[in-house]
N, C-alpha and C positions, 0 to 999 in steps of 0.2 A: 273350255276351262271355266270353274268358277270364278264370276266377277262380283266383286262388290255391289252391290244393291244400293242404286244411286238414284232419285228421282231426276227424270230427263231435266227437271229445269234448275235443277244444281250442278248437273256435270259441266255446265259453262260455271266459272269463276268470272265475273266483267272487272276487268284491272282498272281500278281507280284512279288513275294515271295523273294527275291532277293537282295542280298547285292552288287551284281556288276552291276553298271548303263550299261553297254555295253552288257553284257549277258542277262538284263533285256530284254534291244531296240531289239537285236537279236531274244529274243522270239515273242517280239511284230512285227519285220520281218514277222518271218515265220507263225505267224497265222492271221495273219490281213485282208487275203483273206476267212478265217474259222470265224474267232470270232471276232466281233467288240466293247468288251466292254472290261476295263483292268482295275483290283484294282490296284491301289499304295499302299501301305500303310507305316507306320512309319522307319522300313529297306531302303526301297527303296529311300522314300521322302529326311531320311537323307543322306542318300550317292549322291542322284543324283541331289535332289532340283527339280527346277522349271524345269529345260530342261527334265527330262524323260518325264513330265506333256506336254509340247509343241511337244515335237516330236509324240506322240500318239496324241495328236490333232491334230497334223498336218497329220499324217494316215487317219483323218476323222472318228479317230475312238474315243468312248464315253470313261470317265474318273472314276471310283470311286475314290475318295481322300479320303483314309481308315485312317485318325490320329485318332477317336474316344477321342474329344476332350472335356477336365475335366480341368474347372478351374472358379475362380470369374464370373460371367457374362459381366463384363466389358472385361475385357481380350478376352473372348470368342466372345462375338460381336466385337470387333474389329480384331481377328483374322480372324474370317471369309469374313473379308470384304476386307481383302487382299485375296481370291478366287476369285473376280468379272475381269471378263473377261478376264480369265483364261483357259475358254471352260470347267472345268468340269462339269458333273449332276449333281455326287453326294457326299456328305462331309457325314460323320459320327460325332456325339457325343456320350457323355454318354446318355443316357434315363432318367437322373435327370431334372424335372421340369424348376426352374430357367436357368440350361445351355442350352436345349431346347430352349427355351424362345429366350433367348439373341441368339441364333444362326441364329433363324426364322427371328429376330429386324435386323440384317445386310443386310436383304433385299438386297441380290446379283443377285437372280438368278439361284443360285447353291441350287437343291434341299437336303433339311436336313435329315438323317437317324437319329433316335434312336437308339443307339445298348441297346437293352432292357436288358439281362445278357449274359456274354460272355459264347459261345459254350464248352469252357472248363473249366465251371465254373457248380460245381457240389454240393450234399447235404452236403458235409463235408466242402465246402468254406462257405456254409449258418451257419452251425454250428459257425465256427470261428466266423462269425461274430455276433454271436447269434443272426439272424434273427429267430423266432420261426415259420415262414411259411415256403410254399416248391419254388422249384424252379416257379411253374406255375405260383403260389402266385406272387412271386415278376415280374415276366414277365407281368403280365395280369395288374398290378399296374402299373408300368412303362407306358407299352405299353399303356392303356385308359390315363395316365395323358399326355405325348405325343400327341396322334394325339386330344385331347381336347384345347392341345394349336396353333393345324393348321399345328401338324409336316408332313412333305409330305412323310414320310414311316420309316419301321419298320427294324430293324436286328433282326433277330433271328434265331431260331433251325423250323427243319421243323416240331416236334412233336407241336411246340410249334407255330407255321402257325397255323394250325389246329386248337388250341385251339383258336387263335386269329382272327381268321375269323370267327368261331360261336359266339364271344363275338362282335366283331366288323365289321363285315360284310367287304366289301369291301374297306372299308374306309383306304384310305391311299396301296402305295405300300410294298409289304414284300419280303427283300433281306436276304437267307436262306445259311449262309455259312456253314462247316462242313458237305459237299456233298461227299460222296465216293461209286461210283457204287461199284456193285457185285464185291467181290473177293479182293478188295482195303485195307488198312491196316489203320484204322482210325485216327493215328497220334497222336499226340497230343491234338483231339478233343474227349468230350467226349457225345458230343451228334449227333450224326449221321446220315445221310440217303440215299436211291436210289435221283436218281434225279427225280425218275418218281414218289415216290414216295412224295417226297417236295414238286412238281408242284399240285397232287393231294391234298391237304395238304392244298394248295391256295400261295405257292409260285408264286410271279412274276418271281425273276430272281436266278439266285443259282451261289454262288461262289465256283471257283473249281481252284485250282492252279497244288500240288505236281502229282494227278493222271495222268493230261495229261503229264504235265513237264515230267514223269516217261514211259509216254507209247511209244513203239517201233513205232509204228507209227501213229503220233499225230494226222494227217489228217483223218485219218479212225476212229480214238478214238471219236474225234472230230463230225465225220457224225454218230456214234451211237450214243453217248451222244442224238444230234438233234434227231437223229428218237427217241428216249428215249420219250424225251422231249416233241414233237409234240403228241405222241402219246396219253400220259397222257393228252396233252390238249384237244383229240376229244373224241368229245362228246360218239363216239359208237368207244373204244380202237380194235386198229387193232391188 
């Protein structure tokens, strides 16, 4: 299949996971000659604001802006239009239609993710809400009403890649967080996976924060993840 043309040292996203803006920057230090792409997300955003955002652009290195953004559409196109030239890729919302929409209308630059249903979001949160579908259900709903509005890629689970590339081909990028190699402790997420195995799956790029944060030595975690990674993407696996 054609894949997206990704430089190996972008296809990791390192999840900024982090309540201290200084501890944040220090991680984005020490791996910026390793990995070039970095989530923010809501933790970070509020403790650090704009400047964690500019000093990682200013590394040269790419941006996820992880807020997964739910509100009126009005609000939501105008929020987003405070991200323009900014240097981030990429902004997350919900995967609901109208907010979609309004995110795309701000026409910034900053490409839009759908987060279709959150990674630790399981059949007992569908109950609550008495959806009477499963989780695919609602992913493969989301996910088609999204990139029909011209969304430029997808969040989700890597089981759920899989499904959404035999549904949708290549259409649109898929950003697959809830990645924990072999032997890793899956956290708080309840849908999981190898990295080699998300990439196979039709993963573009795979967000990983706590495993590296956690491993003894980052650099070398880091070059296996890559050979991981590459390897899944040739054609005849080594």
């Amino acid at each position: 299949m054609n894949r997206v043309e990704v430089p190996l040292h972008e296809r990791i996203i390192f999840a900024l996971d982090l309540a201290n803006p200084a501890e944040a920057l220090q991680l984005v230090d020490q791996l910026a000659d390793h990995i070039r792409f970095f989530k923010v997300g809501l933790q970070l955003f509020f403790a650090g604001g704009w400047p964690v955002v500019e000093y990682i652009v200013a590394k040269g290195c790419k941006v996820m802006l992880d807020l997964k953004l739910y509100d009126i559409p009005t609000t939501v196109r105008l929020a987003v239009q405070q991200f323009a030239d900014r240097g981030i890729t990429f902004t997350t919302v919900h995967g609901y239609g109208p907010v979609v929409e309004a995110a795309l209308a701000a026409d910034t630059g900053v490409r839009i993710l759908a987060v279709t249903v959150l990674t630790s979001f399981g059949s007992e949160q569908l109950q609550e809400l008495n959806y009477t579908g499963t989780v695919d259900d609602l992913v493969v709903q989301r996910a088609g009403a999204a990139l029909r509005l011209g969304c430029h890629g997808l969040v989700c689970s890597a089981r759920e890649a899989a499904l959404l590339r035999s549904r949708f081909g290549e259409k649109g990028v898929i950003v697959t967080p809830g990645i924990r190699p072999v032997g890793s402790e899956p956290g708080d997420q309840q849908r999981t996976a190898t990295p080699g195995q998300a990439i196979i799956n039709g993963a573009d790029y795979l967000v990983i924060g706590r495993p590296i944060r956690d491993a003894d030595n980052r650099e070398q975690y880091i070059a296996a993840l890559q050979r991981e990674i590459a390897n899944a993407l040739s054609p005849e696996p080594q």
